[in-house]
C-alpha positions, -999 to +999 in steps of 0.1 A: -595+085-763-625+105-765-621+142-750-647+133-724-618+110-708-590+133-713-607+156-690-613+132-668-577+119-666-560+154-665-584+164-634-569+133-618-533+141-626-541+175-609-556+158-579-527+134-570-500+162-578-512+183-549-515+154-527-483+147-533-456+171-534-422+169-547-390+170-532-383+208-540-415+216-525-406+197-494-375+210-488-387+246-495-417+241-469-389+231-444-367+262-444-379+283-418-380+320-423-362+345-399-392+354-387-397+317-371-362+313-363-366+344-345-400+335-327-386+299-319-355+310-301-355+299-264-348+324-239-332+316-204-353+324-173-342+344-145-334+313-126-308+304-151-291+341-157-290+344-117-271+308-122-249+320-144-243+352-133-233+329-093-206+308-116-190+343-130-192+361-095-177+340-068-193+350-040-179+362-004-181+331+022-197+337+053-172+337+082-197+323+112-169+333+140-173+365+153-146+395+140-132+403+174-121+441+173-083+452+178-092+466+218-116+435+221-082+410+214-063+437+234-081+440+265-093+400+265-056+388+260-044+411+289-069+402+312-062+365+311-025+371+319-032+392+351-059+369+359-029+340+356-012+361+377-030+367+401-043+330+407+000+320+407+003+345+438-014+351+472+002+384+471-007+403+443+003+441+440-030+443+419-056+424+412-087+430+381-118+427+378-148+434+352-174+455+361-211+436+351-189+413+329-183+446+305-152+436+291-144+474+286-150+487+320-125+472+351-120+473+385-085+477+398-073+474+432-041+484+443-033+464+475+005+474+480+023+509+477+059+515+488+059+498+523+079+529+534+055+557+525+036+572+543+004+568+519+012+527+534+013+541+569-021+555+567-036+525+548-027+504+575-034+528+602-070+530+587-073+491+579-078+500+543-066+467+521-064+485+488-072+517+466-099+506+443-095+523+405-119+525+378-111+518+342-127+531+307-116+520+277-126+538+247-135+523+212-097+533+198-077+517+227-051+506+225-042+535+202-059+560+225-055+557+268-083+543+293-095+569+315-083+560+352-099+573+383-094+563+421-128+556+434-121+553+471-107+561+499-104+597+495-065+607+483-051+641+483-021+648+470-002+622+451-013+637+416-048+626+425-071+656+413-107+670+420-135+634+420-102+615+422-087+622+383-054+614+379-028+635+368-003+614+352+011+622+313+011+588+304-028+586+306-034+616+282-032+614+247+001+630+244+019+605+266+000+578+258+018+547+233-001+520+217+032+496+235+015+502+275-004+477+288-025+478+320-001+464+344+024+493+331-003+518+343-012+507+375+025+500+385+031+538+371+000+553+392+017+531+423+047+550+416+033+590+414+010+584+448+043+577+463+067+604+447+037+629+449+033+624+487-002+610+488-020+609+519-052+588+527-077+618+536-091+612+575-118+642+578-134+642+546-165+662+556-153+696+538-140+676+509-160+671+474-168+633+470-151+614+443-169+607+415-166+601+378-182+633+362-161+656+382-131+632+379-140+635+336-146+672+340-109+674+360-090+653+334-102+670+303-090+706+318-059+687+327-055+679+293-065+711+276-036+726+300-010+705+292-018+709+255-017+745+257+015+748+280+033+714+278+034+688+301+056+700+334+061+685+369+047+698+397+069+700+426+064+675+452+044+701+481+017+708+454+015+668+447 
C-alpha cells in the first residue's frame, strides 16, 4: 500500500471513530454532574407546600350554630318556664314580658301581693291590676344581679327608694348567688313591699317621678352604703 492510501485510510478510521463512540464514552456522557442534578431538581409550588402543610395541621371545623352565651341559655331557659306558667294558670302572681323582643331587658308585673295588706287595699281601692317592674340584666348574669326597679304606680315605703330603686340585699352584689332565678326575685320583692308597709302613693304632685336614672343613681349609693357599713334592716316605720 502506497503511503498515499495509508493516509487516506487512517483519516477515515479517525472519521468513523468520532461518529461513533464507545461504550466508556457513553456512559461517561451520561453521568450528570452535581451541577445538573442540582439545576434539574423539581421544586414544589406553593400550592403543594400549602397542601401539605393542611394534611400536617388539622384544621378547626367551623361550628355554623350560633355559641349562645352562659346569661343568653340562662335568661332564654327561664323565660320559657314562666311563660309555661303563665299559659297553665289564669291567675298568675306574675307574669313576663320582653321589652322590643331584647331578650335582656323584661317587663314584670306583679298582679297579687298579700291579699291582707294594706299595699292590696289600696290597689284595689285605686283599680290598679298590677305593679309593673323593670328588669336589666347585665353581660355577667347570672354571676352578677339584674337591676330591678318598680316603674309604676308610685310606692313609698316598702323598701322602694328615690325613682322607684329597690332596697332589697339580694339584688346587690353582696347578696346576690348565681343559684336565684327570676321567679325567686319577684316572689322576694312581693314579700319586702308587704313586711316594709308599702303604700300605693294617692297625691303624688310633691313627689319625684320614678324613673330609671334616679332609680340607678339610688341603688348604687345603696350599695356603696351597705358595703361600707354592712347590710342592716331598717325597721318597719322607715320602710
Amino acid at each position: 500500500m502506497s503511503r498515499s492510501k495509508e493516509k487516506v485510510v487512517s483519516s477515515l478510521r479517525k472519521i468513523f471513530k468520532s461518529k461513533n463512540p464507545s461504550n466508556d464514552d457513553l456512559a461517561e456522557d451520561k453521568k450528570p454532574s452535581e451541577a445538573d442534578s442540582t439545576a434539574k431538581k423539581p421544586t414544589d409550588s406553593p400550592g403543594k407546600r400549602i397542601r401539605r402543610l393542611e394534611k400536617k395541621i388539622k384544621p378547626t371545623p367551623v361550628n355554623p350554630t350560633p355559641d349562645y352565651s352562659v346569661r343568653a341559655r340562662r335568661l332564654m331557659k327561664e323565660y320559657k318556664e314562666i311563660q309555661k306558667m303563665q299559659n297553665c294558670k289564669s291567675d298568675a302572681v306574675f307574669t313576663v314580658e320582653l321589652i322590643n323582643d331584647n331578650l335582656y331587658e323584661w317587663h314584670a308585673r306583679l298582679h297579687t301581693v298579700d291579699p291582707d295588706s294594706k299595699l292590696a287595699k289600696d290597689m284595689a281601692d285605686l283599680n290598679i291590676p298590677f305593679i309593673l317592674l323593670h328588669l336589666t340584666f347585665p353581660d355577667n348574669f347570672p354571676f352578677a344581679p339584674p337591676f330591678m326597679r318598680v316603674v309604676e304606680p308610685h310606692i313609698e315605703k316598702g323598701y322602694v327608694m328615690d325613682g322607684g330603686a329597690i332596697c332589697m340585699e339580694l339584688l346587690t352584689p353582696r347578696g346576690w348567688a348565681s343559684a336565684y332565678t327570676v321567679e325567686a326575685v319577684l316572689m322576694q320583692f312581693a314579700a319586702s313591699l308587704v313586711k316594709g308597709q308599702g303604700r300605693i302613693t294617692r297625691k303624688p304632685k310633691n313627689t319625684k317621678e320614678f324613673s330609671r336614672r334616679r332609680a340607678e343613681e339610688a341603688f348604687r349609693s345603696l350599695v356603696k352604703t351597705h358595703e361600707k357599713y354592712g347590710w342592716v334592716t331598717p325597721s318597719l316605720s322607715d320602710g
